[in-house]
N, C-alpha and C positions, 0 to 999 in steps of 0.2 A: 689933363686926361689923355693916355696914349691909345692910337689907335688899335685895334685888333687883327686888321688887315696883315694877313699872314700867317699869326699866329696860330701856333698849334694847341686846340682845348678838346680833352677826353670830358665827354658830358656820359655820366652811370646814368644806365637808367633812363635813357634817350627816345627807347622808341614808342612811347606816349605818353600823355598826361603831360604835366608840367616838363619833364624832360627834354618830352617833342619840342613843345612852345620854344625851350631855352635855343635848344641845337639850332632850329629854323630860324633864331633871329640872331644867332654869333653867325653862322653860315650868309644873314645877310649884313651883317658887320664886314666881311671880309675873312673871320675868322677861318683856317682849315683844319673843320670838325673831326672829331672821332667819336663815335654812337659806339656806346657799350650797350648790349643787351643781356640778360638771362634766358627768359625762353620765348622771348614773344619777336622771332627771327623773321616772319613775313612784317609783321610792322617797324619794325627797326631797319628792315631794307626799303618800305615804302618812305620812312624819313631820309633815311640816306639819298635817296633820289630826292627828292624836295631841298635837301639840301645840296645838291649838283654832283650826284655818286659820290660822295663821299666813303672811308672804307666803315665794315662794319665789325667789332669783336664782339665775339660769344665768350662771357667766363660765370661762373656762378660764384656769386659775392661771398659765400658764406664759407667757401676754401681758401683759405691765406695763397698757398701754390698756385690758384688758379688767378689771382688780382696780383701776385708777383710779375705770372706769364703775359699779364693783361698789359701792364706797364710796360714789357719788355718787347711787347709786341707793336705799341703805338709807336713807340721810340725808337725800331726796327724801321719803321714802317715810314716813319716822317724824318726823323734824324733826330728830335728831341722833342719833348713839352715843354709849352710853356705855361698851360693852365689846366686846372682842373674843376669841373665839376661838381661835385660830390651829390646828385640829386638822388642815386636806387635810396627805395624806400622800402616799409613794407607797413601795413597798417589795420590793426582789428580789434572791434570793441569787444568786452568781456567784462563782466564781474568780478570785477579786483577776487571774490571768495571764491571763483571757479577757476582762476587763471590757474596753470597746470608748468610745470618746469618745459614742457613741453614749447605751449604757446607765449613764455617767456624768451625762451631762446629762438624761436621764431621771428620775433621783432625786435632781438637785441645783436643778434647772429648779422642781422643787414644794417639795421639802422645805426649800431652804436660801433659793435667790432670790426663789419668790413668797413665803415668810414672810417676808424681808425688808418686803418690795414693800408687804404689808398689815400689817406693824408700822407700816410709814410711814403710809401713806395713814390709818390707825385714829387716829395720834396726832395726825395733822394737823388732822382735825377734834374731836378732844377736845382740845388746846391752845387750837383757837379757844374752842371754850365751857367748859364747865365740868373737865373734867380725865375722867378716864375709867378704866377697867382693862385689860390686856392679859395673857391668859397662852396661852403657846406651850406643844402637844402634841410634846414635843421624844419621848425615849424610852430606853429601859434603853441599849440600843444606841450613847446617847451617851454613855453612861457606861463600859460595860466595854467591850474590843472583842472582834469575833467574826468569825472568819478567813474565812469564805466569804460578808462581808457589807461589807467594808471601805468600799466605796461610799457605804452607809446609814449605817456607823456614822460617816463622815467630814462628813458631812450633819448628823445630829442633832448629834453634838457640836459643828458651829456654828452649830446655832442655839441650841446652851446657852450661845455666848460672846456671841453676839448677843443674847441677852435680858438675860445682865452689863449688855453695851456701852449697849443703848438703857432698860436701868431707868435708868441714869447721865445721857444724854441727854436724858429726857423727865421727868423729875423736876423740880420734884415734883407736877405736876398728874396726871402719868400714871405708874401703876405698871404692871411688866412684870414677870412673873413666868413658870416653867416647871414643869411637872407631865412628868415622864417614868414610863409605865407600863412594867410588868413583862409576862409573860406574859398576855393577855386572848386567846383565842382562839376565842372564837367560833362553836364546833362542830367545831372543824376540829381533828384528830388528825394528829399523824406523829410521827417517833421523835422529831426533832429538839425539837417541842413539848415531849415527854413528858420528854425528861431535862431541858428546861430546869424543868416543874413540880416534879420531882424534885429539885433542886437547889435548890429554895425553900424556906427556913425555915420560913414560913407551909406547906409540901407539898400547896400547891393553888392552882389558876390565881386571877387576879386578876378584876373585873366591870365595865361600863363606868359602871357605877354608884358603886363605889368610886373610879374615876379621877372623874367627875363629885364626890365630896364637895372633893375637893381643888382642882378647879375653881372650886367654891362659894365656899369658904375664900379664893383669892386673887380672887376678884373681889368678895369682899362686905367686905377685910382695910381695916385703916387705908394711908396711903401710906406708912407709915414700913416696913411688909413687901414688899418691893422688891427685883428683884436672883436674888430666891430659885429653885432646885431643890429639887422635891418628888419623890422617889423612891415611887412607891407601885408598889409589888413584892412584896412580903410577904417582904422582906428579901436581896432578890437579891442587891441591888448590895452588899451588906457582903460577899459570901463571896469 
């Protein structure tokens, strides 16, 4: 396992919820973070401080030109990458019969296209230099499915075939890896939560801190760990 100290990782999607968690424990890795945000710029500056002023970019995920600029601007900014994140998300329940082209592109526009978009743009410039990491915040959701969610769950599960496709591609300088969380919630209560907690082998929610060790693990892993799904659930996805 190599260390992080030093390196350079763009975490999308940084300035709360799991993203925060991720950013604040590579920042106390040694890593030297870069927080992407969309619009939530008062809380992606308070991580940035948490994580010792680290810099902050604003780009909205869902313009290919504005995650070309994003790339272009980290790597301006530090001299290069060498890992990336991929945590932006977007996430909303709906009646597969009410889903509209609307709120279809809503959650495919961040979760499946712009992960694309910055799997590329990450690998592009770690091919040019030294070779790099990449792991995607895919999620349980791509794993089992869930009837009032079809959208999302159609979403992560390709970007769990997309992270197969491009470890295969980008190899072997770059490895691509996914980490799919289970229930991490965040304060937030409802039934729905509650029987998902329930249903957990582990019978308790998950921490962005536990997803972050498994972050650590594929970005600090040799290149021969590649390809790979990490289920940290506390045993969800088995039942």
């Amino acid at each position: 396992m190599d260390s992080l100290a030093g390196r350079v990782i763009l975490v999308t999607g940084a300035a709360k919820r799991v993203g925060r968690g991720i950013a604040l424990r590579l920042a106390r890795e040694g890593a030297r973070v870069a927080i992407h945000y969309g619009g939530s710029e008062a809380e992606a500056r308070a991580t940035a401080a948490e994580c010792g002023s680290v810099p902050i970019f604003r780009a909205n995920l869902e313009r290919v030109p504005e995650i070309e600029a994003l790339f272009e601007q980290v790597v301006q900014h530090f001299g290069r990458i060498d890992g990336l994140v991929n945590n932006a998300a977007r996430f909303t329940k709906i009646d597969p019969l009410r889903i509209t082209e609307a709120d279809w592109d809503f959650i495919h526009s961040v979760n499946l296209k712009a992960a694309f978009f910055c799997n590329q743009q990450a690998a592009k410039h770690m091919l040019a230099g030294e070779g790099g990491r990449i792991v995607n915040i895919s999620s349980l959701g791509g794993i089992r499915p869930w009837a009032d969610h079809a959208h999302y769950c159609a979403s992560k599960a390709g970007l769990i075939m997309l992270t197969k496709a491009l470890a295969k591609a980008f190899a072997p300088k770059v490895t691509v890896n996914s980490v799919a969380p289970g229930v991490i919630p965040f304060g937030e209560h409802s039934p729905e939560i509650d029987r998902f907690i329930a249903a957990t082998p582990a019978k308790r929610a998950g921490t962005a801190d536990e997803i972050a060790d498994a972050v650590v693990f594929f970005l600090s892993a040799s290149n021969y760990i590649t390809g790979q799904i990490l289920a940290v659930d506390g045993g969800l996805s088995q039942k």
